[in-house]
C-alpha positions, 0 to 999 in steps of 0.5 A: 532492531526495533523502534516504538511509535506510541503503543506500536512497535516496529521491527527494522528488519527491512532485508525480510520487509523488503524480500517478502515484498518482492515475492508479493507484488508485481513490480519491486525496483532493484536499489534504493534512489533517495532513500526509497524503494517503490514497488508495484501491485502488492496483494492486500493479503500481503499489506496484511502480513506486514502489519501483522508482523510488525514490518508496516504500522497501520496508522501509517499514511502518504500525506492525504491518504487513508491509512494503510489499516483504513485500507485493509478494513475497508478494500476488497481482498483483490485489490492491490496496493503501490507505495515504496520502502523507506530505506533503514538509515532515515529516520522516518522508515516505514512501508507508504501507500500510495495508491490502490488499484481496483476494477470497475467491478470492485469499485460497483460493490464499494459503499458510499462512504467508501467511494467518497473516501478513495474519491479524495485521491489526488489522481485517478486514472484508468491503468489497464483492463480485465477483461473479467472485470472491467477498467482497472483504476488507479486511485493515488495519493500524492 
């Protein structure tokens, strides 16, 4: 099945979107609860794909957020990505970001611009330490 918005078509086909997901991030909750299903620590790479297969839309944004295409233009190919699956039976299915994880190393090498447009997150916070890289930050968008 697949869904139009605007000139993008989406395809519903959440079984291979959620299955690619769990085999790409760090952490992917068993069930749905509320309609949603989070997930942890997805590779950019990934966030790509899902696009690029028609499984995630780019414009797509979490309320404040820079959308999930600002995200891939703009964050380092190592950075990772929190957000949830909207289930298949709402009407407002889609894949969220909520948030991107970076290293204080990452974040040195951002441009001005950038760094003022992830200073926006309605969270940051310190989530871990690399020991190659540094802080691990937690830019989130509620």
């Amino acid at each position: 099945m697949t869904f139009e918005m605007g000139s993008h078509i989406i395809y519903t086909d959440y079984k291979k979107r959620d299955e690619f997901v769990e085999k790409n991030c760090d952490t992917l909750y068993y069930s749905y609860k509320g309609g949603i299903r989070r997930f942890y620590g997805l590779k950019k790479e990934a966030l790509a794909k899902l696009v690029e297969d028609k499984l995630a839309d780019s414009r797509d944004t979490q309320n404040n957020s820079p959308s999930i295409g600002w995200f891939l233009e703009n964050m380092p190919d190592t950075a990772k990505f929190n957000g949830y699956l909207v289930a298949p039976d709402r009407a407002d299915y889609r894949v969220g970001i909520e948030a991107v994880i970076l290293s204080d190393r990452e974040i040195e090498k951002l441009t001005p611009f950038v760094k003022k447009a992830i200073d926006t997150a309605d969270t940051i916070d310190c989530c871990g330490y690399n020991t190659a890289n540094g802080r691990l930050i937690t830019f989130w968008w509620d």
